[in-house]
C-alpha positions in Angstrom: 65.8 31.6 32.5 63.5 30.5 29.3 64.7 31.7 25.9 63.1 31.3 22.5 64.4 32.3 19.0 61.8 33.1 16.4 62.9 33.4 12.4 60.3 35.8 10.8 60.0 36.5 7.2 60.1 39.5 4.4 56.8 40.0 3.5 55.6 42.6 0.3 52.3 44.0 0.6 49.5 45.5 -2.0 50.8 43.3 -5.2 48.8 46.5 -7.5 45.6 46.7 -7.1 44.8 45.0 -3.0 45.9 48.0 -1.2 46.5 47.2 2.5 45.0 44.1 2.3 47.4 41.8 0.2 50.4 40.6 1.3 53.0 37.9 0.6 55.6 36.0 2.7 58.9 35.6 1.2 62.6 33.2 1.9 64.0 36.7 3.4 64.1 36.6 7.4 65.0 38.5 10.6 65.9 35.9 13.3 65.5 37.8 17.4 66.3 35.7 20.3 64.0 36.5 23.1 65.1 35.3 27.0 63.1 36.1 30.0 65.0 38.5 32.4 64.9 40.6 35.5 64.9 43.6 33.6 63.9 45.0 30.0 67.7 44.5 27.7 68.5 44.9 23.9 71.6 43.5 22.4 72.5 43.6 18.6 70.2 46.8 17.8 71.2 49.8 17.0 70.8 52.2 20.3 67.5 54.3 18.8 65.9 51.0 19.5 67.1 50.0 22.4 64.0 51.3 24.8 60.4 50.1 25.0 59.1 51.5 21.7 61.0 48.8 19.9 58.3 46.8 17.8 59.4 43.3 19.0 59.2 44.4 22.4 55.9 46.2 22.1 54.0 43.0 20.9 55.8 41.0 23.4 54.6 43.6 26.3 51.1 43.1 24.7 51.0 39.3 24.7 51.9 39.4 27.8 49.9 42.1 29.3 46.5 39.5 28.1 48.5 36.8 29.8 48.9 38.6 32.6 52.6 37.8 32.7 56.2 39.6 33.3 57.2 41.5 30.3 60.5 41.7 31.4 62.7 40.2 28.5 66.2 40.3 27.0 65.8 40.6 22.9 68.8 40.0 21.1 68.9 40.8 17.1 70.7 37.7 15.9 70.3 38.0 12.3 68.9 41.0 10.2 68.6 40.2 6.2 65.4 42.1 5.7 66.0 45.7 4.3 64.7 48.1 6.7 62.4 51.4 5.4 62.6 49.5 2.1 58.9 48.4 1.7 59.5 44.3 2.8 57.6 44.6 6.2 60.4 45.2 8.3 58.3 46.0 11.0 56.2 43.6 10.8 59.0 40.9 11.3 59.7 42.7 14.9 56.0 42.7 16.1 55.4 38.9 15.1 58.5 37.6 16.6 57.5 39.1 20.1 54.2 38.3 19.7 55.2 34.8 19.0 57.7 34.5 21.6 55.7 36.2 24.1 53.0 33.1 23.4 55.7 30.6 23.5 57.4 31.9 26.7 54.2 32.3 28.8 52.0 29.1 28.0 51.2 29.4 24.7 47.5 29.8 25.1 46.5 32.2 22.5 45.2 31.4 19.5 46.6 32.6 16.2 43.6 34.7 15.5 44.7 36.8 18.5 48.1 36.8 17.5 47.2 38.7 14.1 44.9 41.0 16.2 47.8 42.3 18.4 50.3 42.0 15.9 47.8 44.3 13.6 46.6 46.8 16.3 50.5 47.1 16.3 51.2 47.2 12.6 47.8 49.2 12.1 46.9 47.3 9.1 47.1 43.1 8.5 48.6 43.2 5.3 52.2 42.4 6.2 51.2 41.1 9.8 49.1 38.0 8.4 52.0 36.7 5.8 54.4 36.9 8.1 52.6 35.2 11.0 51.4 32.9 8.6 53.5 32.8 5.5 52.8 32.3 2.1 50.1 34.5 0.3 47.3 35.9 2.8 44.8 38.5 2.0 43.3 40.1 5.1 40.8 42.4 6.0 39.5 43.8 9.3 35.9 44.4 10.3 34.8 46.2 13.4 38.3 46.2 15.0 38.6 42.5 14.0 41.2 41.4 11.3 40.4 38.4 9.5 42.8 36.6 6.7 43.2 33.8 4.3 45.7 32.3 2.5 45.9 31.2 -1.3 48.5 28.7 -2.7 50.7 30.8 -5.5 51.9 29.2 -9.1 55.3 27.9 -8.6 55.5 28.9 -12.5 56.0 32.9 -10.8 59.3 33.7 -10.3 60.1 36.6 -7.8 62.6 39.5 -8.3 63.1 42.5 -5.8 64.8 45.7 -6.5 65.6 48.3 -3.7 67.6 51.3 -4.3 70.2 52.7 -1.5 67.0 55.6 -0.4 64.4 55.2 1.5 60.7 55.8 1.6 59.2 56.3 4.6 55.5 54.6 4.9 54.3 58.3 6.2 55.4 59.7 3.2 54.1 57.5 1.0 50.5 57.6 2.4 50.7 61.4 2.8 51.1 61.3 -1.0 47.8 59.2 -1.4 44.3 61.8 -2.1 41.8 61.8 -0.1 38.8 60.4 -2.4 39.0 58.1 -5.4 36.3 57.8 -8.4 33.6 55.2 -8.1 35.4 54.2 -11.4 38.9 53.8 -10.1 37.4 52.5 -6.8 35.8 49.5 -9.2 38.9 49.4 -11.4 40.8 48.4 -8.1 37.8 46.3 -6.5 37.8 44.1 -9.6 41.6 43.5 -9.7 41.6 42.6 -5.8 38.8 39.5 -6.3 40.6 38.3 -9.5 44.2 38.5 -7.8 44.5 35.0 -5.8 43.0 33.1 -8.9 45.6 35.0 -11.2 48.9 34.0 -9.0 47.5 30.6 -8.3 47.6 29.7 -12.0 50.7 32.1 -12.8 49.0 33.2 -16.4 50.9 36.6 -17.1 48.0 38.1 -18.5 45.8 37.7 -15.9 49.0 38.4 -13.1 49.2 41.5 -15.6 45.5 42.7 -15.8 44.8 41.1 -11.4 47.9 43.6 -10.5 47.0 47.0 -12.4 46.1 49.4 -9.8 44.8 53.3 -9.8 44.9 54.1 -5.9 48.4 54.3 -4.7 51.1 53.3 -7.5 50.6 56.2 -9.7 50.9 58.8 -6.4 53.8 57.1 -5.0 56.3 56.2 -8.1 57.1 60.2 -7.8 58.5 59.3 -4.8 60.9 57.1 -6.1 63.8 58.7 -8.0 64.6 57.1 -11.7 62.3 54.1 -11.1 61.0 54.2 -14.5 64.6 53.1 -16.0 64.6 50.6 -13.3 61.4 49.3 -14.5 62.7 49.6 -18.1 65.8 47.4 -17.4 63.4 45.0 -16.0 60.8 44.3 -18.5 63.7 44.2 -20.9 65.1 41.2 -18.6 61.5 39.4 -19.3 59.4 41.1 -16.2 55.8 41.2 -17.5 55.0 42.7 -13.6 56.4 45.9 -11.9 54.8 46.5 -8.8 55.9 48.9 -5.9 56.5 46.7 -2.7 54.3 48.0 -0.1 55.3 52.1 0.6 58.4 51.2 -1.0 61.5 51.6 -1.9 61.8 48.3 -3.2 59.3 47.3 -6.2 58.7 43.3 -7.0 59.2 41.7 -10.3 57.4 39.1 -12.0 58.8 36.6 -14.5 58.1 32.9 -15.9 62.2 32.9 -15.8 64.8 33.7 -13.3 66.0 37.3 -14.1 68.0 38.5 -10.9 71.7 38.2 -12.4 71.0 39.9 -15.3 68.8 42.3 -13.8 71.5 43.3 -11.5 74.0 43.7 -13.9 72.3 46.5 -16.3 71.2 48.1 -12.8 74.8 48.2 -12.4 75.4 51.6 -14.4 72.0 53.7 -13.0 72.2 56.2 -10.0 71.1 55.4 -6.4 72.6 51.8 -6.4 69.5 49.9 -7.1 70.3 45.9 -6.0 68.2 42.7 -7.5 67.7 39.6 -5.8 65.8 36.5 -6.6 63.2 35.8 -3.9 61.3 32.2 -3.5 58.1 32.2 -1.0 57.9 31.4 2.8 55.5 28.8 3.3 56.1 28.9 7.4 55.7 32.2 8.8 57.2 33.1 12.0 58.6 29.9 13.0 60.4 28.9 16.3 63.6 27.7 15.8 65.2 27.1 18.9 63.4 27.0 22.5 64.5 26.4 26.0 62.1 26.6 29.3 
């Protein structure tokens, strides 16, 4: 039998104003161990996902389908840091850790542009599939059925902060929240803040960061979603956050600082209801990244 393990990172997508097309890879991972087989096996999951709609196994079944090669795997969850229904592309770690070890396992003869095309037909948008393919900072969009991304180097002057409370909020509720139609002038509002974002967190200038982030088409619809966020956000400007941004659908929201704010962020979340966490975050530079391989 051939086995592979694949580390794939947290990735937070939107960062304000690039709706489904931002996203960012970060020192968070889920690590899946995936070993040809005779038949289809899950071990470490919890049983809901223990059948073939299980994301890892649905991008491996499609990698393997263009490969024309036996799907049959055993997937083993070895590690799981990556808050799940939290907004830091949990998904999106299952789907480019089969995709990837579906490559890896059978020949490795596709390409990483048709990695992020299965892994996105999957994920439905590339937001969170190209960072954590890819790592790092990618924005991503996808023309006639084709997604397309790039990826911008980010100020190590930032320092990264996310918050997650104990809820959840599911992505369909968060989009079913979003209207229908926009303005032309909060579709421009947005538009302008997209093109300006990878120059703002390249150089790390807060008031660029803070103007390159401000968004009008999903943040102000979805913070009703998310119960006593505004004192969260309170206790973390007070900490030196000149960013509060809403990771993805959510629940978690990302904080920007020029200094490391997690310990003290965490402590006056400490007293507030729904047991909202902080923890320091750096970026993944490596994307989903093969660890351990045996054929």
């Amino acid at each position: 039998m051939s086995a592979v393990t694949v580390r794939v990172p947290a990735t937070s997508a939107n960062l304000g104003s690039a709706f489904d097309t931002a996203g960012i890879a970060f020192a968070l991972y889920n690590t899946f161990r995936f070993e040809t087989s005779d038949t289809l096996r899950f071990v470490g999951f919890e049983a809901a996902y223990c059948n073939e709609r299980n994301l890892a196994y649905v991008a491996y079944r499609a990698v393997c389908d263009k490969l024309g090669a036996d799907p049959a795997v055993t997937i083993t969850q070895l590690a799981c840091d990556v808050p799940v229904s939290r907004g830091l592309g949990s998904s999106a770690t299952l789907t480019a850790a089969g995709a990837v070890a579906a490559n890896a396992l059978h020949g490795g003869r596709l390409t990483d542009a048709e990695l992020l095309a299965i892994c996105t037909e999957i994920e439905g948008h590339p937001d969170n599939a190209a960072p954590a393919l890819f790592g790092g900072l990618c924005l991503s969009l996808t023309d006639e059925g084709v997604p397309y991304t790039a990826r911008y180097p980010v100020s190590t002057r930032i320092v990264f902060t996310v918050v997650y409370p104990a809820f959840e909020v599911s992505t369909r509720e968060a989009r079913a929240v979003l209207p229908d139609t926009v303005s032309r002038r909060d579709a421009v509002f947005n538009l302008s803040r997209a093109a300006m974002l990878p120059r703002a967190l390249e150089t790390g200038d807060p008031a660029l960061i803070r103007a390159a982030t401000r968004d009008r088409l999903h943040e102000p619809y979805r913070k009703g979603l998310f119960r006593n966020v505004d004192e969260v956000e309170a206790a973390a400007r007070a900490c030196g956050a000149y960013c509060f941004l809403i990771s993805g659908a959510g629940s978690a929201c990302l904080c920007l600082s020029d200094t490391e704010i997690a310990q003290e962020l965490s402590e006056r979340l400490l007293p507030l209801a729904n047991h909202w966490r902080a923890q320091a975050l750096s970026i993944d530079g490596d994307g989903a990244r093969i660890t351990e391989m045996s054929l």
